[in-house]
LOKE-987944 format. One record per residue: residue number from 1; residue in three letters; x, y negated, z of N, C-alpha, C, O in turn. Coordinates in pm, whole numbers, plus 50000, padded with zeros to 5 digits. Layout:
// LOKE-987944
+-----+-----+-------+-------+-------+-------+-------+-------+-------+-------+-------+-------+-------+-------+
|   k |   r |    nx |    ny |    nz |   cax |   cay |   caz |    cx |    cy |    cz |    ox |    oy |    oz |
+-----+-----+-------+-------+-------+-------+-------+-------+-------+-------+-------+-------+-------+-------+
| NUM | ALA |     X |     Y |     Z |     X |     Y |     Z |     X |     Y |     Z |     X |     Y |     Z |
...
+-----+-----+-------+-------+-------+-------+-------+-------+-------+-------+-------+-------+-------+-------+
***
This chain:
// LOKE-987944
+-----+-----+-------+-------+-------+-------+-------+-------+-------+-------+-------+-------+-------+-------+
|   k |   r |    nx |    ny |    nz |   cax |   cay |   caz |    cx |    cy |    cz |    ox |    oy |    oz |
+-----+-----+-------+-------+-------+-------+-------+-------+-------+-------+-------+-------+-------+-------+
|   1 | UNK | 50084 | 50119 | 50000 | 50000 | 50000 | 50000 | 50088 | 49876 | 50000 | 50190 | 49856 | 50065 |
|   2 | UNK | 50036 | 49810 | 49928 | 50122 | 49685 | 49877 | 50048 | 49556 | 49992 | 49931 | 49567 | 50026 |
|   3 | UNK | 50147 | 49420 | 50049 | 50066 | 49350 | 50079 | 50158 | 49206 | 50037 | 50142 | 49084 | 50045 |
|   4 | UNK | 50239 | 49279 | 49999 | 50314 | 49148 | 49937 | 50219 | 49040 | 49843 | 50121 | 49090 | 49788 |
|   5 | UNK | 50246 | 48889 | 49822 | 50151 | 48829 | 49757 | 50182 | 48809 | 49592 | 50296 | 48804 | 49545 |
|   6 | UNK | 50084 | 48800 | 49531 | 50152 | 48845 | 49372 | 50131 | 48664 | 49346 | 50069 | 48587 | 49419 |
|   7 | UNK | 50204 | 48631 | 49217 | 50150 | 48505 | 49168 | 50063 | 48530 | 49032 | 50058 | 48616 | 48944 |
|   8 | UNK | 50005 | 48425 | 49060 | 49918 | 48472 | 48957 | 49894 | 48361 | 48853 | 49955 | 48268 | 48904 |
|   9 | UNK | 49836 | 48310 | 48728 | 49841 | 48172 | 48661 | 49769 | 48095 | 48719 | 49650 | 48095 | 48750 |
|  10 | UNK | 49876 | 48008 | 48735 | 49795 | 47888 | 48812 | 49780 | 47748 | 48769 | 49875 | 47689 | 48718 |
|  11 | UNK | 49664 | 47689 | 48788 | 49641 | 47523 | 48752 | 49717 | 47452 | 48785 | 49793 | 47485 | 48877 |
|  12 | UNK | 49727 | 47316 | 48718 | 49905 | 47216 | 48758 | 49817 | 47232 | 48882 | 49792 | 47351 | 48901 |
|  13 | UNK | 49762 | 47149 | 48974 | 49716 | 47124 | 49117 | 49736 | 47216 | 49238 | 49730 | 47194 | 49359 |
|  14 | UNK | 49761 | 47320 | 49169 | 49743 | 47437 | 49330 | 49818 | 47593 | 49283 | 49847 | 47609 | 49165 |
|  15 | UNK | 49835 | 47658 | 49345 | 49902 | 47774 | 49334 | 49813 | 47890 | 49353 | 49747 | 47885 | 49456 |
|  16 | UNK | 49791 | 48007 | 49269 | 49668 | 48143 | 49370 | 49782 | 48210 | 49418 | 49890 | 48204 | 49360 |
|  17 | UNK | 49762 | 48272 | 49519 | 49834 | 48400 | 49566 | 49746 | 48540 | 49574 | 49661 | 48543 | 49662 |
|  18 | UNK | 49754 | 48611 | 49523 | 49644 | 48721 | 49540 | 49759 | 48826 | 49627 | 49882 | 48820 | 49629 |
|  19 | UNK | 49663 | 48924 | 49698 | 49704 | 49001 | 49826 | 49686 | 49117 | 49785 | 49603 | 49121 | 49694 |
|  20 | UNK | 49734 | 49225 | 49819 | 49623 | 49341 | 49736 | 49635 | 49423 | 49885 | 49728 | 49369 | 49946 |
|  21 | UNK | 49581 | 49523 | 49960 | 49614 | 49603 | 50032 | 49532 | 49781 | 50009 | 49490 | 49861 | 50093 |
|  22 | UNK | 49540 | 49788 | 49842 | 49487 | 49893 | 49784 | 49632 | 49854 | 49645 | 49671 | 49756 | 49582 |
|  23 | UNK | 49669 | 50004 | 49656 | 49751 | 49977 | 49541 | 49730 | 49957 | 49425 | 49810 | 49874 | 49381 |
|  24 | UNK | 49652 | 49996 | 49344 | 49622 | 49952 | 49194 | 49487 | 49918 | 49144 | 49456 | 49860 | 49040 |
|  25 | UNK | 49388 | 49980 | 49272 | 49238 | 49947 | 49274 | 49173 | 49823 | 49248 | 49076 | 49785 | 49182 |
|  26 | UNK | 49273 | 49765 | 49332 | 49255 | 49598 | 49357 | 49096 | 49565 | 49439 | 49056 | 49448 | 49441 |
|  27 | UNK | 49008 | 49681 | 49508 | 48951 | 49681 | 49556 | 48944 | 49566 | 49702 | 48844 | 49527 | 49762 |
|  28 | UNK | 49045 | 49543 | 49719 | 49082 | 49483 | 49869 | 49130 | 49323 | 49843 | 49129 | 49252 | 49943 |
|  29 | UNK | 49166 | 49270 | 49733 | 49211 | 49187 | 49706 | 49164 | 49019 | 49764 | 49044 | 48993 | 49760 |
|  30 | UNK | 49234 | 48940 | 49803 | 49195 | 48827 | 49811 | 49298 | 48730 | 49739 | 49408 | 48744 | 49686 |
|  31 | UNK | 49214 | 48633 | 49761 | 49251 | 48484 | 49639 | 49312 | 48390 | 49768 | 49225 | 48349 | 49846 |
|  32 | UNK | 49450 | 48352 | 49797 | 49457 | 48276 | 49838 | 49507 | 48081 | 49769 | 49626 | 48049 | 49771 |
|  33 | UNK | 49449 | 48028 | 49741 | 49496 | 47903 | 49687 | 49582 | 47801 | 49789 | 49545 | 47768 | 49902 |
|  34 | UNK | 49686 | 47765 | 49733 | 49771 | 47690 | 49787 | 49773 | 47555 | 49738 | 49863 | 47547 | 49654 |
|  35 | UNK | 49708 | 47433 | 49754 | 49779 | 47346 | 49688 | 49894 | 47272 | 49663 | 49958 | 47249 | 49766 |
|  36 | UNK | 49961 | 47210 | 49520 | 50090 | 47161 | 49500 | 50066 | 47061 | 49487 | 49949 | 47026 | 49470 |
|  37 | UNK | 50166 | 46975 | 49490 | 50178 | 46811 | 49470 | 50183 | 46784 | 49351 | 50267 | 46844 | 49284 |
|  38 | UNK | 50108 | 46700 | 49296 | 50087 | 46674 | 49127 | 50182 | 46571 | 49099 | 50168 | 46457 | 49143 |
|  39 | UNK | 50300 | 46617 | 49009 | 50402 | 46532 | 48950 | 50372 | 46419 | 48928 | 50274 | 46372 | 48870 |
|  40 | UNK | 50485 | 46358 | 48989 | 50483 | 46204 | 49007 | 50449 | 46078 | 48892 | 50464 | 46119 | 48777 |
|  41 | UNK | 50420 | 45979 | 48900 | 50367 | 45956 | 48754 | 50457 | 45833 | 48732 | 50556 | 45804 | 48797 |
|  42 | UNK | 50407 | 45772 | 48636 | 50526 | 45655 | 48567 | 50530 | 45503 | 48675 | 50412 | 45479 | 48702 |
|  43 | UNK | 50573 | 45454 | 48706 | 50573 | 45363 | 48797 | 50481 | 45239 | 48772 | 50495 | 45144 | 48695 |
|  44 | UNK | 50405 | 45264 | 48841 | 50232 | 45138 | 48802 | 50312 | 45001 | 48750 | 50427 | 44963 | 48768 |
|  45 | UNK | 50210 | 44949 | 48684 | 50246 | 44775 | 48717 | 50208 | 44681 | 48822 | 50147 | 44720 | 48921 |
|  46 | UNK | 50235 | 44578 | 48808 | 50240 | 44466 | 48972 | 50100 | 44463 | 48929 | 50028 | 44474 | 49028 |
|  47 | UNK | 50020 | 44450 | 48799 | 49874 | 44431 | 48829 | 49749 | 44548 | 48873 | 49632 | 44558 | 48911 |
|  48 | UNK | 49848 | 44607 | 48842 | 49748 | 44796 | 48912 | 49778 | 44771 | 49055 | 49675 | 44765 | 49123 |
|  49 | UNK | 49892 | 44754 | 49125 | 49922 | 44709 | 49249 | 49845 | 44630 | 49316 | 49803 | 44655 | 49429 |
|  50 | UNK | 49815 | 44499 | 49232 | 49768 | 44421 | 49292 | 49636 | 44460 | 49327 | 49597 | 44439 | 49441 |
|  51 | UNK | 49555 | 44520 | 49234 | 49408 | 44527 | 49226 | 49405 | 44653 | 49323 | 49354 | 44622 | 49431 |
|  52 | UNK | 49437 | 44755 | 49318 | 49477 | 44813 | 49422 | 49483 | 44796 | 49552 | 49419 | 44861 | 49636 |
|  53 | UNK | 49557 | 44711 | 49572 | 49554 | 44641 | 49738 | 49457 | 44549 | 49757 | 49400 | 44562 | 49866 |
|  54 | UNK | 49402 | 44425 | 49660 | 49280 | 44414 | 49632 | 49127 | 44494 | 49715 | 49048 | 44468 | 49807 |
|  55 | UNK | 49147 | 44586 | 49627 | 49066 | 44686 | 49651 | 49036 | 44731 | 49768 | 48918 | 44741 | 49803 |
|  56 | UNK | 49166 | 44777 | 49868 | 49212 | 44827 | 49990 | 49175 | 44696 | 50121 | 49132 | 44700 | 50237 |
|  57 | UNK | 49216 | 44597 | 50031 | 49153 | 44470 | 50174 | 49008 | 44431 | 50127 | 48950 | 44390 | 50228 |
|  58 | UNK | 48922 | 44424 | 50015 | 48778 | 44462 | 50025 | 48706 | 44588 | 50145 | 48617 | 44570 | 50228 |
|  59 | UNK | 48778 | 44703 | 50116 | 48740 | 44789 | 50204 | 48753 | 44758 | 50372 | 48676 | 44789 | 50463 |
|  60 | UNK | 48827 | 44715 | 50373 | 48906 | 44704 | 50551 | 48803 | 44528 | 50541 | 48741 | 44542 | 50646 |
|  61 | UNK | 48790 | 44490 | 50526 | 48652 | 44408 | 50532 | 48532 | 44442 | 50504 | 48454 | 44362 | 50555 |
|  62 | UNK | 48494 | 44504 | 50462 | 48373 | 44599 | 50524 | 48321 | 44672 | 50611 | 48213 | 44689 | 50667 |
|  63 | UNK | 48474 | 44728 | 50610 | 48487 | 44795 | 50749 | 48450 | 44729 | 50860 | 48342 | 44740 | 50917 |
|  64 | UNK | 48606 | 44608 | 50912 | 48542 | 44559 | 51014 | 48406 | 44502 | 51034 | 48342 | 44504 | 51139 |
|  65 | UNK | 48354 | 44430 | 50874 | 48217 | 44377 | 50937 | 48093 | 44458 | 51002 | 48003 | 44412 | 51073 |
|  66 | UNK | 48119 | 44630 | 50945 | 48037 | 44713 | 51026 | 48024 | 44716 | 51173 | 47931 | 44704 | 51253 |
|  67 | UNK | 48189 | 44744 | 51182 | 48242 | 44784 | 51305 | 48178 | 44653 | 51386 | 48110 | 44676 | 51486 |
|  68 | UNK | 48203 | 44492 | 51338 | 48151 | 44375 | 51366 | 47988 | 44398 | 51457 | 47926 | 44381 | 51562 |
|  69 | UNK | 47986 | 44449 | 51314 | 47837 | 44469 | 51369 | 47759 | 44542 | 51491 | 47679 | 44512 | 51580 |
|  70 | UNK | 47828 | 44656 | 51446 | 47793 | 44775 | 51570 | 47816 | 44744 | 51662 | 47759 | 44807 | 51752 |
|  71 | UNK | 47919 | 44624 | 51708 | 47932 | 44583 | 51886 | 47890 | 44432 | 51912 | 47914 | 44371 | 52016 |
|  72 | UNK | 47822 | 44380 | 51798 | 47779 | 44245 | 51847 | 47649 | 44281 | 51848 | 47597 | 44314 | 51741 |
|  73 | UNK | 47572 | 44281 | 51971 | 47431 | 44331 | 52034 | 47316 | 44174 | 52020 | 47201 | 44184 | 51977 |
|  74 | UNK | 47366 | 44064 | 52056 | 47309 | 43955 | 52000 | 47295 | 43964 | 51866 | 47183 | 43990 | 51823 |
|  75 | UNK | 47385 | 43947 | 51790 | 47362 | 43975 | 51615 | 47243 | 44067 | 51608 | 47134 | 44055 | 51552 |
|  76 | UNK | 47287 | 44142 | 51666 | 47156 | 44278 | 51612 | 47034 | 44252 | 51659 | 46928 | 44298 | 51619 |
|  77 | UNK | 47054 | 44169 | 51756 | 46888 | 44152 | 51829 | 46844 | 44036 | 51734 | 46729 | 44041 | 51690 |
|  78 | UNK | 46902 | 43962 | 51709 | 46854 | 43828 | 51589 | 46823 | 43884 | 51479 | 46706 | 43863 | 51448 |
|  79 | UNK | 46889 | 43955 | 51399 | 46859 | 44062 | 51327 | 46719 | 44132 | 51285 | 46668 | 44133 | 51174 |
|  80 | UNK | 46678 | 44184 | 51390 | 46603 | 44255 | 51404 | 46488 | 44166 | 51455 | 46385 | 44206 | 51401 |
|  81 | UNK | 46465 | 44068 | 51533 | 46352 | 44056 | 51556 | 46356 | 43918 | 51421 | 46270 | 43834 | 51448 |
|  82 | UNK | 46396 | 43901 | 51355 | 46359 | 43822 | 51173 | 46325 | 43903 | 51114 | 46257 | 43866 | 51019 |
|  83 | UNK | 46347 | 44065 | 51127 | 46280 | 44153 | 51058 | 46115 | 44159 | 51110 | 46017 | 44134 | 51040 |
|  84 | UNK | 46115 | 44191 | 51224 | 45976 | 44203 | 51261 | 45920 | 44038 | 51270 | 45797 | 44033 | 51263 |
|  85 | UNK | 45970 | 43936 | 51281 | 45909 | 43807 | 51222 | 45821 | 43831 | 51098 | 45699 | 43814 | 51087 |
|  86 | UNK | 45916 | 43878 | 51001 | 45903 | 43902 | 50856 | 45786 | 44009 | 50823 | 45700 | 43999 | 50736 |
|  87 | UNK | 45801 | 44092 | 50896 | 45683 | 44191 | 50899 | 45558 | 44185 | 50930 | 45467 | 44242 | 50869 |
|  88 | UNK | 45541 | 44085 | 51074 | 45454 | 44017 | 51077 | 45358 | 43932 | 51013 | 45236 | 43940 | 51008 |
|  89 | UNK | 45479 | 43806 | 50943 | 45405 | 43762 | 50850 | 45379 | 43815 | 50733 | 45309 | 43740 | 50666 |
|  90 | UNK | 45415 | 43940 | 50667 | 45392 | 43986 | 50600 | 45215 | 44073 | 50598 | 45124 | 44075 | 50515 |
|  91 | UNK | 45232 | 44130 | 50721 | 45094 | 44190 | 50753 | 44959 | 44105 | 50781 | 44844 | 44146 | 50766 |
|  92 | UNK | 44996 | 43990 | 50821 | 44902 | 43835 | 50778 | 44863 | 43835 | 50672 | 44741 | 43852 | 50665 |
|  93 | UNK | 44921 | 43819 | 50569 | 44933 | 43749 | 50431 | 44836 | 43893 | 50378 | 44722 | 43866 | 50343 |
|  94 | UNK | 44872 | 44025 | 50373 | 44813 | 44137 | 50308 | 44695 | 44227 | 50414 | 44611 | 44309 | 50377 |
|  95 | UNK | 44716 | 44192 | 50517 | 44578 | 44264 | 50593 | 44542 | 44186 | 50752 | 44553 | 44245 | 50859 |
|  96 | UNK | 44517 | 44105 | 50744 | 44466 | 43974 | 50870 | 44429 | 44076 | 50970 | 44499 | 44093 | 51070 |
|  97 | UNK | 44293 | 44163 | 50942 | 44235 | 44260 | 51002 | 44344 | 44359 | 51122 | 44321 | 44361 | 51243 |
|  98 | UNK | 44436 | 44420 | 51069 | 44511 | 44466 | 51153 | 44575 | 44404 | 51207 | 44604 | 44452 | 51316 |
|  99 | UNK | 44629 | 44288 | 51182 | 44716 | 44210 | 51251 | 44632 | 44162 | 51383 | 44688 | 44156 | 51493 |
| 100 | UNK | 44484 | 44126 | 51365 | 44408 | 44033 | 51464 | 44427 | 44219 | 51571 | 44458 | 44214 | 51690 |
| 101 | UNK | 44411 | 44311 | 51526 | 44405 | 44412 | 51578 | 44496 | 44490 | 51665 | 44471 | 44567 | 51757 |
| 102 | UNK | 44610 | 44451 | 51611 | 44778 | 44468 | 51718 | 44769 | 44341 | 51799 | 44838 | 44342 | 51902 |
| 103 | UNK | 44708 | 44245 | 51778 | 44729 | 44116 | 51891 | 44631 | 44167 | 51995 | 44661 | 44127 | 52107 |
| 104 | UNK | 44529 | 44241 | 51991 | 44454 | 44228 | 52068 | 44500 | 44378 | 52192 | 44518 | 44394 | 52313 |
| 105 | UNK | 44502 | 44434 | 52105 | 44570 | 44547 | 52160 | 44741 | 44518 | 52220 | 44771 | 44604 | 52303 |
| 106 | UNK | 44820 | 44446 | 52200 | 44916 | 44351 | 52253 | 44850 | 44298 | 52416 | 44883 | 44347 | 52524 |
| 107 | UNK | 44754 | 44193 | 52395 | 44726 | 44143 | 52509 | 44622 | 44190 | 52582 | 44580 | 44122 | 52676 |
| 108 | UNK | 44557 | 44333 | 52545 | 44533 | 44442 | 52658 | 44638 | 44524 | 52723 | 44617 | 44601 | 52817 |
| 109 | UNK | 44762 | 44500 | 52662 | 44833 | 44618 | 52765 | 44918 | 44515 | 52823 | 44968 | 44567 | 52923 |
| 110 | UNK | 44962 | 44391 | 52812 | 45017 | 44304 | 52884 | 44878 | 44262 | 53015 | 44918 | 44260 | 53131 |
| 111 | UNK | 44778 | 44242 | 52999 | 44683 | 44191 | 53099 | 44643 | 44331 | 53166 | 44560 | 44331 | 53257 |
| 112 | UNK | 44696 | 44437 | 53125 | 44658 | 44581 | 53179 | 44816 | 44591 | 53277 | 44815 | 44641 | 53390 |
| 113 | UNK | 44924 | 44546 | 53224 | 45003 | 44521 | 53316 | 45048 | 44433 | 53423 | 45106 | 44454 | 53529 |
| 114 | UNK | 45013 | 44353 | 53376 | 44997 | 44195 | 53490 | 44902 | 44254 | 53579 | 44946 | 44260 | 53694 |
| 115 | UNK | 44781 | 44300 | 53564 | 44648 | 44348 | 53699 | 44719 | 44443 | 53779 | 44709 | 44448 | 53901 |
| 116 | UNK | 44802 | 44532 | 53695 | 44862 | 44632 | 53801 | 44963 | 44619 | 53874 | 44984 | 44701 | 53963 |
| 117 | UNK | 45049 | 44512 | 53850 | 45151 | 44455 | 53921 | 45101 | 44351 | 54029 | 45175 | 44341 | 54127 |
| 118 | UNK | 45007 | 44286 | 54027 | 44921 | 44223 | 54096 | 44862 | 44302 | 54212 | 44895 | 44289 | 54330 |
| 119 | UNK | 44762 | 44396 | 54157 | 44715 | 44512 | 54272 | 44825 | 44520 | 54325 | 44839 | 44445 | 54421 |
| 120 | UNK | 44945 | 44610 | 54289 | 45108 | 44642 | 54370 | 45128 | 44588 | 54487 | 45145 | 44636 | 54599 |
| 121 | UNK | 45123 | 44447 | 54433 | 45197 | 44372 | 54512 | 45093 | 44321 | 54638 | 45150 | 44301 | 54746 |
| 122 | UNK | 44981 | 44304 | 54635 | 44833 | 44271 | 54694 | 44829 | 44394 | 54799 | 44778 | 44373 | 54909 |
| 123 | UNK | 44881 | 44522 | 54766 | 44848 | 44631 | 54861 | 44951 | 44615 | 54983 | 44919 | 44643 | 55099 |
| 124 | UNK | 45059 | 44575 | 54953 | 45140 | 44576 | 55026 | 45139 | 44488 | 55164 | 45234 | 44496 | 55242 |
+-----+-----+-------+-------+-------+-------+-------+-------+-------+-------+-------+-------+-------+-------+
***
């Protein structure tokens, strides 16, 4: 039984190694791929460079402005409640009806909470 690795034809990018641990059956065989380093290429110009790095400080400004984002908690709260501003008036403009309908339901569970904090505090 053979377990030595055979070479086998391989793509410029990577190498196979096949295994055999059946001698001629090839019943047992596996594919191992190795990748190689793809020959070096002709030396860019200063304007592939440039656009390139270009490119690379677009990204890393995106980046941080995410990253920006994800830890400025004011931003996000301004953010977000211009969205639901926006939504609001949006649900005005296309259905009055529900809107008069979340207000009202709004200031039943605020006056449903104010009475019970009231009682609370009254029992005591």
């Amino acid at each position: 039984m053979s377990t030595e690795p055979k070479m086998s034809a391989a793509p410029k990018t990577s190498t196979e190694l096949t295994t055999s641990t059946a001698p001629k059956t090839g019943a047992e065989s596996k594919t191992i791929v190795v990748p190689v380093e793809p020959a070096k290429s002709a030396p860019r110009s200063k304007a592939e460079l440039r656009g390139q790095a270009s490119d690379a400080r677009a990204e890393l400004a995106r980046t941080l402005d995410a990253i920006e984002y994800k830890l400025n908690l004011p931003k996000q709260f301004r953010y977000k409640s211009r969205r639901a501003v926006l939504r609001l008036r949006r649900m005005r403009d296309e259905n009055p009806l529900a809107l008069a309908g979340l207000a009202a339901v709004a200031a039943a569970v605020l006056g449903g909470s104010v009475w019970l904090g009231a009682n609370a505090v009254r029992r005591r």
